[in-house]
DSSP file (Angstrom, degrees, kcal/mol; ACC not computed):
  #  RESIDUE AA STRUCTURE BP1 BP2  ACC     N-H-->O    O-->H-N    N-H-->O    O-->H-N    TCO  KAPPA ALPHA  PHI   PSI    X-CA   Y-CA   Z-CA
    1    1 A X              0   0    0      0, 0.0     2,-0.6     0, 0.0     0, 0.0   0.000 360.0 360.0 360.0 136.3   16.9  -24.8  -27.0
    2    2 A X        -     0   0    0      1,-0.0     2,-1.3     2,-0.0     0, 0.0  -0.737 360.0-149.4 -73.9  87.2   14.7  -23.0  -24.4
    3    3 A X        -     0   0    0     -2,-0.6     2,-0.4     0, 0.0    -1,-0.0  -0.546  19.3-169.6 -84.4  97.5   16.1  -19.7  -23.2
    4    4 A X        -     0   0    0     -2,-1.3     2,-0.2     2,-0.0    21,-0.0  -0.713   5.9-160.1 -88.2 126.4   14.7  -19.6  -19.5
    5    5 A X        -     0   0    0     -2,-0.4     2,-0.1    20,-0.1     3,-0.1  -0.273  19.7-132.2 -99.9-171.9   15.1  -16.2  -17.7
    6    6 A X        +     0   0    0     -2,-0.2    19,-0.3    18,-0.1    20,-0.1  -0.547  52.8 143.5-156.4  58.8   14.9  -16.4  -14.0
    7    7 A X        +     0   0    0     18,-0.5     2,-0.5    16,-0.1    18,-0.2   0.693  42.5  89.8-110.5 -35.5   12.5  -13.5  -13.5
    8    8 A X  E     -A   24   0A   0     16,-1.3    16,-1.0    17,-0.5     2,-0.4  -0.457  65.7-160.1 -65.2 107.7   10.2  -15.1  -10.4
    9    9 A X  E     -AB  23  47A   0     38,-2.8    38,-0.6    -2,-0.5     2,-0.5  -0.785  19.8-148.4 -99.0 150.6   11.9  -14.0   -7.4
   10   10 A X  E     + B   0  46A   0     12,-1.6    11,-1.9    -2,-0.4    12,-0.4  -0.684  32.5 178.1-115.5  92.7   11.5  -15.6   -4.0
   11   11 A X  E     -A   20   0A   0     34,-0.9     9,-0.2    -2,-0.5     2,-0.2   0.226  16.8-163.9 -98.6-175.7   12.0  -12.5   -1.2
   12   12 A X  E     -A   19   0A   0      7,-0.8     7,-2.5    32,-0.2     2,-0.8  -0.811  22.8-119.3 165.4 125.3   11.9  -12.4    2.3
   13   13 A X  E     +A   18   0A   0     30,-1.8     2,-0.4     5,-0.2     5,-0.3  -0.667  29.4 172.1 -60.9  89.0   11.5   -9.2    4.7
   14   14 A X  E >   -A   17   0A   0     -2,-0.8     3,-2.7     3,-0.6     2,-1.0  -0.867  64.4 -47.4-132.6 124.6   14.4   -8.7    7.1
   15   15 A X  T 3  S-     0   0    0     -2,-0.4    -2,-0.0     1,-0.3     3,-0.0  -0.142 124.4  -8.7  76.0-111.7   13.7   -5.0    8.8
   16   16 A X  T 3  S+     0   0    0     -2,-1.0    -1,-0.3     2,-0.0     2,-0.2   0.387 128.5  25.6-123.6  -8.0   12.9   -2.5    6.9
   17   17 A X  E <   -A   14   0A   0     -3,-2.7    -3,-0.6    -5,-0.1     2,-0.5  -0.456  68.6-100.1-130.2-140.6   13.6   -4.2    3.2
   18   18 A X  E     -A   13   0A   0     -5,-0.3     2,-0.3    -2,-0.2    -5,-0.2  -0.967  18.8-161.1-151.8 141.4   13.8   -7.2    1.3
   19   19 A X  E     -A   12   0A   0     -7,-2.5    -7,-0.8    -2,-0.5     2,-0.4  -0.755  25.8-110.2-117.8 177.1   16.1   -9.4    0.1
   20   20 A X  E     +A   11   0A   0     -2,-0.3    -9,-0.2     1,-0.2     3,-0.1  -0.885  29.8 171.4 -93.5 121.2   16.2  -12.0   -2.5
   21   21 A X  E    S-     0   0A   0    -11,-1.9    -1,-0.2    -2,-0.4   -10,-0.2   0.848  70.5  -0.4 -90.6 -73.9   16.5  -15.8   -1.3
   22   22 A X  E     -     0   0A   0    -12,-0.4   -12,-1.6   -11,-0.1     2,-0.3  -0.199  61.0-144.6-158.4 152.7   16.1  -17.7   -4.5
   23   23 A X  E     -A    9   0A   0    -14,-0.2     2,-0.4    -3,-0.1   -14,-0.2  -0.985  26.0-178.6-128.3 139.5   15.4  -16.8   -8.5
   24   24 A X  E     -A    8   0A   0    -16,-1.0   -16,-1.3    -2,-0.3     6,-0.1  -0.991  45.0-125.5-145.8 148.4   13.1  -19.1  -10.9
   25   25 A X  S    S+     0   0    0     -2,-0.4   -17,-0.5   -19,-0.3   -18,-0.5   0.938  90.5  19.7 -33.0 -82.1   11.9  -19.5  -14.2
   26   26 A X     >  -     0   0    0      1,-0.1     4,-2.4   -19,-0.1     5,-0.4  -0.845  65.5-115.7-128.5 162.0    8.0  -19.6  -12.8
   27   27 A X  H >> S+     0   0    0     -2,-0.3     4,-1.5     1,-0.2     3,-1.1   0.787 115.7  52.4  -4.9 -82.6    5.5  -19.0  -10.4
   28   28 A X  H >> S+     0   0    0      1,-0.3     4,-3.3     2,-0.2     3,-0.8   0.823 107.4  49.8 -37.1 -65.5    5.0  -22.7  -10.1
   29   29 A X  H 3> S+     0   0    0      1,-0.2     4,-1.3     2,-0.2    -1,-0.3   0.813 113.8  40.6 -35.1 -63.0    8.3  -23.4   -9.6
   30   30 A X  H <X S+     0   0    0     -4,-2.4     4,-2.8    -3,-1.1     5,-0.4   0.728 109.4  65.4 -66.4 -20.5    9.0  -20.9   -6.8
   31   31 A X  H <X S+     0   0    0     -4,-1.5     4,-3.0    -3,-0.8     5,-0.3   0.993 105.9  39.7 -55.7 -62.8    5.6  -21.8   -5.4
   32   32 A X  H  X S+     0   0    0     -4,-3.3     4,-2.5     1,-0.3    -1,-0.2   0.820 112.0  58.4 -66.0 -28.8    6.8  -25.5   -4.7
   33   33 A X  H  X S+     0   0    0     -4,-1.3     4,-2.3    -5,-0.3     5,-0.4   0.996 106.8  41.6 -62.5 -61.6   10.0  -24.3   -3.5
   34   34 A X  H  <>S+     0   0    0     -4,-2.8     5,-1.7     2,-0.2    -2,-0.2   0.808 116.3  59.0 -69.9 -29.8    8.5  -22.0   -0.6
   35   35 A X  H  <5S+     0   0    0     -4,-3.0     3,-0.5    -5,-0.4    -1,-0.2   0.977 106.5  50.1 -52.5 -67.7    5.9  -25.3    0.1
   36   36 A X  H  <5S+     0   0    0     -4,-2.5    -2,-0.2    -5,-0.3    -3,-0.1   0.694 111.9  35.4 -90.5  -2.1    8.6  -27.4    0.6
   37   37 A X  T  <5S-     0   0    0     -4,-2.3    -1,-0.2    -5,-0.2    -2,-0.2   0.270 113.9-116.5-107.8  13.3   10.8  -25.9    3.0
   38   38 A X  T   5 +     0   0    0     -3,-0.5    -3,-0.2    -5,-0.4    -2,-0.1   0.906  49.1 169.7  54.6  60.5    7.4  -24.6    4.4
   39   39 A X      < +     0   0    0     -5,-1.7    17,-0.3    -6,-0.1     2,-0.3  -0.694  30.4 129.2 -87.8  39.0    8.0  -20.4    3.9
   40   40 A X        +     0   0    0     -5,-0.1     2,-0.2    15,-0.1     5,-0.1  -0.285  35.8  97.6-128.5  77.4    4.3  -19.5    4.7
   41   41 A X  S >  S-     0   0    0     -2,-0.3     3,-0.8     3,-0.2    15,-0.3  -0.693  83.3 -97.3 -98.9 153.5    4.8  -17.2    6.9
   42   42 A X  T 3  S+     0   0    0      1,-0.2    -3,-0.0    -2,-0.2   -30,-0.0   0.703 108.3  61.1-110.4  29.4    4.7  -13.3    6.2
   43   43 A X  T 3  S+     0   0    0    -31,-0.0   -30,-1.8     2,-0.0     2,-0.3  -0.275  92.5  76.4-101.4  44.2    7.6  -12.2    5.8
   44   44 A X    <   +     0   0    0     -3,-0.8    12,-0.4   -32,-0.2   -32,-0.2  -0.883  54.4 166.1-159.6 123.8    8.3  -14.4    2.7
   45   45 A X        -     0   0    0     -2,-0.3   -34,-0.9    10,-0.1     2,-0.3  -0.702  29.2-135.5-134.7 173.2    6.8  -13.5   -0.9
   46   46 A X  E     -BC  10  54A   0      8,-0.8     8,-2.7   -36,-0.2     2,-0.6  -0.936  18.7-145.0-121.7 158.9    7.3  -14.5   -4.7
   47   47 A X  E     -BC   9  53A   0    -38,-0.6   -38,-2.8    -2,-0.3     6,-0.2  -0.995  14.9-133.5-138.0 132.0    7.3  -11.7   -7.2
   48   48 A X    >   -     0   0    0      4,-2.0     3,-2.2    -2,-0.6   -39,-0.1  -0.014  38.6 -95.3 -71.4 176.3    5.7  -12.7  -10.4
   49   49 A X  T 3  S+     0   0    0      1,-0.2    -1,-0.1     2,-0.1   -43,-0.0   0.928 127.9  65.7 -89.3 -46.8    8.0  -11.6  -13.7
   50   50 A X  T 3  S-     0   0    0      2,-0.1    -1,-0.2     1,-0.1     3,-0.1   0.597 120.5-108.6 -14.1 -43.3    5.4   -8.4  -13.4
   51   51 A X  S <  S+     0   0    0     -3,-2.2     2,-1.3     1,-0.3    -2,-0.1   0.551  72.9 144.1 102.1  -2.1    6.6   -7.2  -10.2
   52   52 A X        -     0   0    0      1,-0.1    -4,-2.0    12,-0.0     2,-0.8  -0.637  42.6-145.1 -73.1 100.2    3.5   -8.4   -8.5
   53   53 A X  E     -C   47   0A   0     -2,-1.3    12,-3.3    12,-0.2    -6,-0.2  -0.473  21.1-176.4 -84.0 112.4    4.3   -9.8   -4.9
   54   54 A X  E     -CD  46  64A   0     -8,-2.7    -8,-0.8    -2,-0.8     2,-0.3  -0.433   8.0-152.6 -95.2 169.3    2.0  -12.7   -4.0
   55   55 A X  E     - D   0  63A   0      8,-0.9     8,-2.8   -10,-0.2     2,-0.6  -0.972  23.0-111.7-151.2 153.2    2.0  -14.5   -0.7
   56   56 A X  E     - D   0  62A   0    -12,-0.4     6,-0.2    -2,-0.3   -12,-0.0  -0.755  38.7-153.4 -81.3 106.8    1.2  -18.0    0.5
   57   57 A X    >   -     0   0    0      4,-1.9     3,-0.7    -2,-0.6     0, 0.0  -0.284  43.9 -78.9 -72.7-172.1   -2.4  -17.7    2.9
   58   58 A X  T 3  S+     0   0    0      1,-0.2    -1,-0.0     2,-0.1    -2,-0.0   0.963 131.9  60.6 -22.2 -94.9   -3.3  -20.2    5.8
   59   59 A X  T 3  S-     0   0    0      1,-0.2    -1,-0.2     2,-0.1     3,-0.1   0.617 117.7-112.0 -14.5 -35.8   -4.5  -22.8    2.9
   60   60 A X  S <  S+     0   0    0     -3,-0.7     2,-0.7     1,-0.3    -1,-0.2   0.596  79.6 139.2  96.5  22.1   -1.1  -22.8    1.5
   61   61 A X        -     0   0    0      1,-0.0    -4,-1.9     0, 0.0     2,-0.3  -0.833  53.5-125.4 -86.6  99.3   -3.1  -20.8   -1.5
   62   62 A X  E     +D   56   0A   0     -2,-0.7    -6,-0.2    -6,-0.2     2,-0.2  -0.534  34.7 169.2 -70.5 125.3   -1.2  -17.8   -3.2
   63   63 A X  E     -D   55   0A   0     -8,-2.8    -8,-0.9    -2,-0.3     2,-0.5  -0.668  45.1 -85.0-121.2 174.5   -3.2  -14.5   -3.3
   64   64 A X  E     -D   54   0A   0     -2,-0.2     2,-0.5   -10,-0.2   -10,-0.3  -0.644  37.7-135.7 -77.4 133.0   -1.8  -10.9   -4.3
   65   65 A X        -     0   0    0    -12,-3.3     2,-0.5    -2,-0.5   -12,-0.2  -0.831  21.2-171.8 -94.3 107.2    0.0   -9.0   -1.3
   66   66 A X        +     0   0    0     -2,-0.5     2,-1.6     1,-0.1     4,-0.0  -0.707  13.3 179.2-118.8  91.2   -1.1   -5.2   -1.2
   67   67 A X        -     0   0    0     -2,-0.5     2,-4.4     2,-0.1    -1,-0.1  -0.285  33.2-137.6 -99.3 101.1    0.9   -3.2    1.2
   68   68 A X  S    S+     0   0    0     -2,-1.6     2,-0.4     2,-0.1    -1,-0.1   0.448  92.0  52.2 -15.5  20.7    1.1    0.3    2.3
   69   69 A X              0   0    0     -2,-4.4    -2,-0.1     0, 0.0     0, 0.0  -0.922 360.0 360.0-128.4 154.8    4.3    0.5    2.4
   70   70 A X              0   0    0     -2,-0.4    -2,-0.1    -4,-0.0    -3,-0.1   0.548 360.0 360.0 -12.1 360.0    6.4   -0.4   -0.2
């Protein structure tokens, strides 16, 4: 049996922080979630099991999100 941690978070910006909508196993996973209820916008990011916060471009492509503030 496969012990899957749920480390891929799917965020979203409200203000001044962030909250957590959604939690997943992987990338992929969260990817296709945020596709299909059509999240590409930018105040909704995944952060990889790393801590890395990606975003969905214009293409529907995920690139790494670097912002000057937190």
């Amino acid at each position: 049996m496969t012990n899957l941690t749920h480390d891929v978070r799917v965020i979203k910006h409200i203000g001044t922080s962030y909250d957590v909508f959604a939690n997943f196993p992987t990338v992929q996973e969260a990817l296709d979630y945020m596709r299909r209820l059509e999240f590409a916008n930018d105040s909704w990011y995944i952060v990889n099991a790393d801590g890395v916060r990606l975003r969905m471009n214009q293409q529907g492509k995920l690139e790494v999100f670097h912002s000057l503030i937190g």
